[in-house]
C-alpha positions as CSV (number, residue, x, y, z in Angstrom):
1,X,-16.8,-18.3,4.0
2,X,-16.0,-20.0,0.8
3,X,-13.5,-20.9,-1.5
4,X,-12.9,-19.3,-4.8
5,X,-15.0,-16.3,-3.5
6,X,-14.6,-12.6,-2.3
7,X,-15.8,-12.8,1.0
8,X,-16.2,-9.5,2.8
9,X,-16.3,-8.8,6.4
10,X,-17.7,-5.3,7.4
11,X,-16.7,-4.7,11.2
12,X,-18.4,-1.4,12.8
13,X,-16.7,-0.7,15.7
14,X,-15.3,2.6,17.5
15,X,-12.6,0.4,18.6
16,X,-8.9,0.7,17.0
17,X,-7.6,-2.6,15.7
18,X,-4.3,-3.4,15.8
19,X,-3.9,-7.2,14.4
20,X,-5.7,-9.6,12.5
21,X,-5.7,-13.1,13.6
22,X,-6.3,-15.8,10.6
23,X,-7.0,-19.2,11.1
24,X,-6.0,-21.1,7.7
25,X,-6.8,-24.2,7.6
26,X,-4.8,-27.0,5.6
27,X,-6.7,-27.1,2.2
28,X,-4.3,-24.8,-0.1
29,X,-3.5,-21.6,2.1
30,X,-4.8,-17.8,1.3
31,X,-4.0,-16.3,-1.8
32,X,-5.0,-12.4,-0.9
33,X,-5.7,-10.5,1.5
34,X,-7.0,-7.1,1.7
35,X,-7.7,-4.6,4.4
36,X,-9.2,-1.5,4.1
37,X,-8.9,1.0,6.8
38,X,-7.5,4.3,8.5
39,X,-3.9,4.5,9.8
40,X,-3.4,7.2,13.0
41,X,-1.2,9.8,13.2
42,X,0.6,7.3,15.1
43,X,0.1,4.8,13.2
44,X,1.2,6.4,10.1
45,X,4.6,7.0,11.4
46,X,5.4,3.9,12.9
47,X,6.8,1.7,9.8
48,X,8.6,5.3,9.2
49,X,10.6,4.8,11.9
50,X,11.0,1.0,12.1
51,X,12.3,1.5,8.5
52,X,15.0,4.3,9.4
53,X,16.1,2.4,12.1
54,X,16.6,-1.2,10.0
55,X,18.5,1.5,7.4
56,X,20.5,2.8,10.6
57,X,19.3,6.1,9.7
58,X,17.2,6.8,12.7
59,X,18.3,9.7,15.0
């Protein structure tokens, strides 16, 4: 990977993701970062709910 670059990073996988893991080394941090991708069903709904619950909205 290089600096001052868009680096892309194709995974092909059947496997679902869950996290990203970034290693940033000390020589002026990460500037953007973009992931492309599909949410579940499941997925989808679970900042939903952590959000109604932060609100105290949650039932």
């Amino acid at each position: 990977m290089r600096g001052h670059a868009a680096n892309g990073l194709v995974v092909e996988s059947g496997h679902r993701w869950t996290h990203l893991r970034i290693n940033e080394h000390p020589d002026g941090g990460l500037a953007r970062l973009r992931l492309h991708g599909r949410l579940t069903d499941a997925g989808a709904a679970a900042p939903t709910a952590r959000t109604a619950r932060a609100a105290g909205t949650a039932g």
